[in-house]
C-alpha positions as CSV (number, residue, x, y, z in Angstrom):
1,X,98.9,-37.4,171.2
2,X,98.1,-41.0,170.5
3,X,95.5,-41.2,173.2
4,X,93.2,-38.7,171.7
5,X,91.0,-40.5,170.2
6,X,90.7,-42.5,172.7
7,X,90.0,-40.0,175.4
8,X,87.0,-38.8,173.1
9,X,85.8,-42.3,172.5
10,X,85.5,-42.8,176.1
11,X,84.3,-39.3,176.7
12,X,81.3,-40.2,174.5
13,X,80.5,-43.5,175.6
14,X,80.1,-42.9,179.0
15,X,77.6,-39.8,178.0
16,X,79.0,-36.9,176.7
17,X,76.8,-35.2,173.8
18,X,80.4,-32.9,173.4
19,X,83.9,-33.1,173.5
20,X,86.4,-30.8,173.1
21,X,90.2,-29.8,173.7
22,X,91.6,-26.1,174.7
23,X,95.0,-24.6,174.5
24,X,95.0,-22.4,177.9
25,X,97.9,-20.4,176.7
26,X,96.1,-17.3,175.4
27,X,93.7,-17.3,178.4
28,X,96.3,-17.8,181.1
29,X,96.1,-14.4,183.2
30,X,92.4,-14.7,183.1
31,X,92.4,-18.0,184.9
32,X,95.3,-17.4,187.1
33,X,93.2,-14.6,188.3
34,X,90.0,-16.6,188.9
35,X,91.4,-19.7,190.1
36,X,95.1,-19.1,191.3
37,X,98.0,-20.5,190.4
38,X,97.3,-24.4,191.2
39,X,94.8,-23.7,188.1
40,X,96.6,-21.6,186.0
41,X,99.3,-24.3,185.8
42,X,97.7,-26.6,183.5
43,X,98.4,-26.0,179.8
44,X,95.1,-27.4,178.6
45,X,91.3,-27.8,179.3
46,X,89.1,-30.8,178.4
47,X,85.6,-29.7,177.5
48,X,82.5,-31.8,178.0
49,X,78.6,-31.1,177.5
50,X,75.2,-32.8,177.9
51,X,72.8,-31.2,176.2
52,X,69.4,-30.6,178.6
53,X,66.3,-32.4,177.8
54,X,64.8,-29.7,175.4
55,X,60.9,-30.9,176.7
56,X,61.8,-29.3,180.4
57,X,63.3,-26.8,179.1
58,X,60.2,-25.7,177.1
59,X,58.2,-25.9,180.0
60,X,60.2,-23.1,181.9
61,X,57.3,-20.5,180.9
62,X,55.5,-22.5,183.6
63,X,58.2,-22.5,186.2
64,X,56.0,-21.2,188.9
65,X,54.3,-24.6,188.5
66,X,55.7,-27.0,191.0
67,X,55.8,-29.8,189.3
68,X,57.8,-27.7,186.3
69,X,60.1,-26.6,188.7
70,X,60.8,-29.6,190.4
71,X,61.3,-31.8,187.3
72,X,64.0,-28.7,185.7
73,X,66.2,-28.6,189.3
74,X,66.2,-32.6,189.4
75,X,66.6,-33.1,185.9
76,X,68.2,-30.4,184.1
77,X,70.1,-29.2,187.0
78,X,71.1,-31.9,189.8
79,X,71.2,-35.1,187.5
80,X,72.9,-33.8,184.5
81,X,75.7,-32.2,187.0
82,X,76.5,-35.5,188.6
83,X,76.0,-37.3,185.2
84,X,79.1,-35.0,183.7
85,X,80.9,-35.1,187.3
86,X,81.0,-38.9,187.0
87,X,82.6,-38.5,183.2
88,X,85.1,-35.8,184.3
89,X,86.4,-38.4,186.9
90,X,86.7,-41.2,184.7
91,X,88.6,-38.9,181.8
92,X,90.6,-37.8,185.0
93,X,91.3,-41.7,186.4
94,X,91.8,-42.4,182.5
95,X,94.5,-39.8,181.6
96,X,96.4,-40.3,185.0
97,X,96.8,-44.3,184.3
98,X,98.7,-43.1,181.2
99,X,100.9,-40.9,183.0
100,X,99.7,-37.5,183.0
101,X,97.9,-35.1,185.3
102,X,94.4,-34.5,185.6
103,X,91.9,-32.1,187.9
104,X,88.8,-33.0,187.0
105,X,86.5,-29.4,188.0
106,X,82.8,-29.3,189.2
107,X,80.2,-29.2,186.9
108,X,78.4,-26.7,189.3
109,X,80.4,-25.6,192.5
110,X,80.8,-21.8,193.1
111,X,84.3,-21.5,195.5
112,X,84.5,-17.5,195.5
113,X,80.6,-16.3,196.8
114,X,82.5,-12.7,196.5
115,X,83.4,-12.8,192.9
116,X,80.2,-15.2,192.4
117,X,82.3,-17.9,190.1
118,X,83.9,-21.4,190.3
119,X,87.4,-22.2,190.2
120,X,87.5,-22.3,186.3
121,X,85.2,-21.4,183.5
122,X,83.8,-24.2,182.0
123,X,82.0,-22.1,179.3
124,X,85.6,-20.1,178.6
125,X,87.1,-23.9,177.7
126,X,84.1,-24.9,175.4
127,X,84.7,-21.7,173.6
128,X,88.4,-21.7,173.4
129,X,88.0,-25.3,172.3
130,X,85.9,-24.6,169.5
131,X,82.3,-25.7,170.8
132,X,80.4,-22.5,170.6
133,X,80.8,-18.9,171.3
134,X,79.8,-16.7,174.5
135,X,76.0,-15.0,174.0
136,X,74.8,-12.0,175.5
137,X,73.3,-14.0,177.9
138,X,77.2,-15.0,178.6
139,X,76.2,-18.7,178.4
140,X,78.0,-20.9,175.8
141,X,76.2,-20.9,172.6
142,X,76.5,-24.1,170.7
143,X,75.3,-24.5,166.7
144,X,73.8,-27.7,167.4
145,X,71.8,-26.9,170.7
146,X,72.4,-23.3,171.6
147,X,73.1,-22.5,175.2
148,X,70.6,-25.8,176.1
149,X,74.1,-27.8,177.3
150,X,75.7,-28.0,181.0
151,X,79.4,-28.2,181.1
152,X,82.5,-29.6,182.8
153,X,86.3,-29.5,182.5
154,X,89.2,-31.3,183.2
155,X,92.4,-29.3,183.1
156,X,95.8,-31.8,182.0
157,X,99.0,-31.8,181.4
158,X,98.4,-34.2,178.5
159,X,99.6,-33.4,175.1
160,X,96.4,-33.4,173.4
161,X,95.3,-31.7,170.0
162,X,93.2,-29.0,170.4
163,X,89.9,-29.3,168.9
164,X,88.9,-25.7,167.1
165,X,89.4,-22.3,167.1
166,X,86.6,-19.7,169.0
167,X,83.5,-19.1,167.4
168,X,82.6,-15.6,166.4
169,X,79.3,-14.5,167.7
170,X,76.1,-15.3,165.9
171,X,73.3,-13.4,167.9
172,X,73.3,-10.4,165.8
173,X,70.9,-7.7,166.6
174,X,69.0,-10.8,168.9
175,X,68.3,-9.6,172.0
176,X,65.6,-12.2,173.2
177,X,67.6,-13.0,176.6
178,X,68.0,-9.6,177.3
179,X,64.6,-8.4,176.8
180,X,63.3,-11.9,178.2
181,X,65.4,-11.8,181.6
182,X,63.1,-11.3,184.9
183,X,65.2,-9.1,186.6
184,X,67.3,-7.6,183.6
185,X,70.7,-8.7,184.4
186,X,72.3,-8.9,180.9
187,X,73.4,-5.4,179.1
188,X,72.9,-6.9,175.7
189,X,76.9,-6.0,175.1
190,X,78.4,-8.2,172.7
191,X,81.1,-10.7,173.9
192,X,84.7,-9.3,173.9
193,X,88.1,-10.8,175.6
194,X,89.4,-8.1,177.1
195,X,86.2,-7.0,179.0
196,X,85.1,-8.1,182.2
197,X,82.0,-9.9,182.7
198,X,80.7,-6.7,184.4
199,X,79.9,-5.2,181.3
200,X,77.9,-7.6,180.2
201,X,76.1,-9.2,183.2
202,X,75.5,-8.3,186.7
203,X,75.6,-11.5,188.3
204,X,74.6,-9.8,191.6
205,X,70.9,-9.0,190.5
206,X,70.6,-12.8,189.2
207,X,71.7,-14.0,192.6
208,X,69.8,-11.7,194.5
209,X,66.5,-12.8,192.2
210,X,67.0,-16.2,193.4
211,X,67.7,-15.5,197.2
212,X,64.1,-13.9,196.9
213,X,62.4,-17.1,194.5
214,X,64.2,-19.2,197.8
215,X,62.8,-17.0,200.6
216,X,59.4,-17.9,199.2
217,X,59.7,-21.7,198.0
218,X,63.2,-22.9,197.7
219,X,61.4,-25.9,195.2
220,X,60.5,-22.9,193.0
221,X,63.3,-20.9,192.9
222,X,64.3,-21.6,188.9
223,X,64.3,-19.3,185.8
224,X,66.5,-20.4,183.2
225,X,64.5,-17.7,180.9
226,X,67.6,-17.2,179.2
227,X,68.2,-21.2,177.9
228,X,64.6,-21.1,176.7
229,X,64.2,-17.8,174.6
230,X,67.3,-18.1,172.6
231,X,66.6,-18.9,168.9
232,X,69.5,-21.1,168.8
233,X,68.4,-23.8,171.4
234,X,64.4,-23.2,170.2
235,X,65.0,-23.9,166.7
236,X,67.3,-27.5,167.6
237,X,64.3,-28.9,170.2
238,X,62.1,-29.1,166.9
């Protein structure tokens, strides 16, 4: 399309670290059954990411510190989602003035407290579009920052290019957010399409960890463990 470099541009300028672009095709019953049909719709997915200031996150050993966990909610948490909130509605306001749909989708809103998820997986567009590949800590692993980047999408009906292929795995025998995890939530299974996240995480034990971190201090309740330990992000903060 002849607007996509100019979506990208703009993408970047107004604070995106990445961009990318994702054929939904292949993923289509997978979002149809976590978001519905309104969701399911859209042909393609617009990735963005901020990467997180790398000084908080190596700080997260000391989360029980106030000050620690105060500074990684506000910063790495609450400002970085309404940072790529704002740049998912402009792309959105940007791509309807030339015609086409956009629904711009929440950095960080949980609709389904069942199924623990949000309407759309941001970290399943990053990967179809190229940016990284799913970890065993089922975060998006990027090369250039590991899984130390928040996300956002923007599903369209706009004919743009897509941006890469999925990456294979890189975390090898690595099992440093598995071992690392406070309440061992992650299996240490490898990433695979046709499995359900079950096999890899259970999301229920991280959500139930955090329920009890809020019972005693909601200003404490962070971990995060798994952004800090993996190689990947550690080696890129040098």
């Amino acid at each position: 399309m002849k607007g996509d470099a100019t979506i990208r541009d703009s993408s970047m300028t107004w604070g995106a670290d990445f961009f990318g672009v994702a054929n939904l095709a292949c993923a289509r019953e997978a979002i149809l059954a976590q978001g519905g049909p309104v969701i399911a719709a859209f042909p393609r997915a617009i990735s963005i990411g901020i990467v997180l200031p790398h000084s908080i996150i190596d700080q997260l050993p000391q989360r029980a510190t106030r000050a620690v966990a105060i500074n990684y909610k506000h910063h790495a948490y609450d400002i970085i989602n309404q940072r790529l909130d704002l740049i998912a509605s402009q792309v959105s306001s940007r791509l309807q003035r030339m015609g086409f749909e956009a629904l711009p989708i929440p950095a960080s809103k949980r609709v389904d407290d069942d199924r623990m998820c949000a309407a759309f997986s941001h970290k399943m567009a990053a990967h179809l579009a190229g940016l990284g590949w799913i970890g065993k800590s089922c975060l998006l692993v990027t090369p250039e920052a590991g899984p130390r980047v928040r996300w956002a999408s923007i599903l369209t009906t706009a004919d743009l290019s897509a941006t890469g292929e999925p990456l294979a795995q890189r975390c090898g025998e690595c099992r440093e957010c598995v071992d690392n995890c406070p309440v061992q939530a992650f299996t240490g299974r490898s990433f695979r399409d046709e499995e359900p996240r079950e096999k890899r995480y259970d999301a229920g034990l991280c959500d139930r960890y955090f329920t009890s971190l809020r019972a005693g201090d909601p200003e404490l309740a962070v971990c995060g463990m798994c952004l800090y330990v993996c190689p990947h992000g550690k080696k890129r903060a040098r």
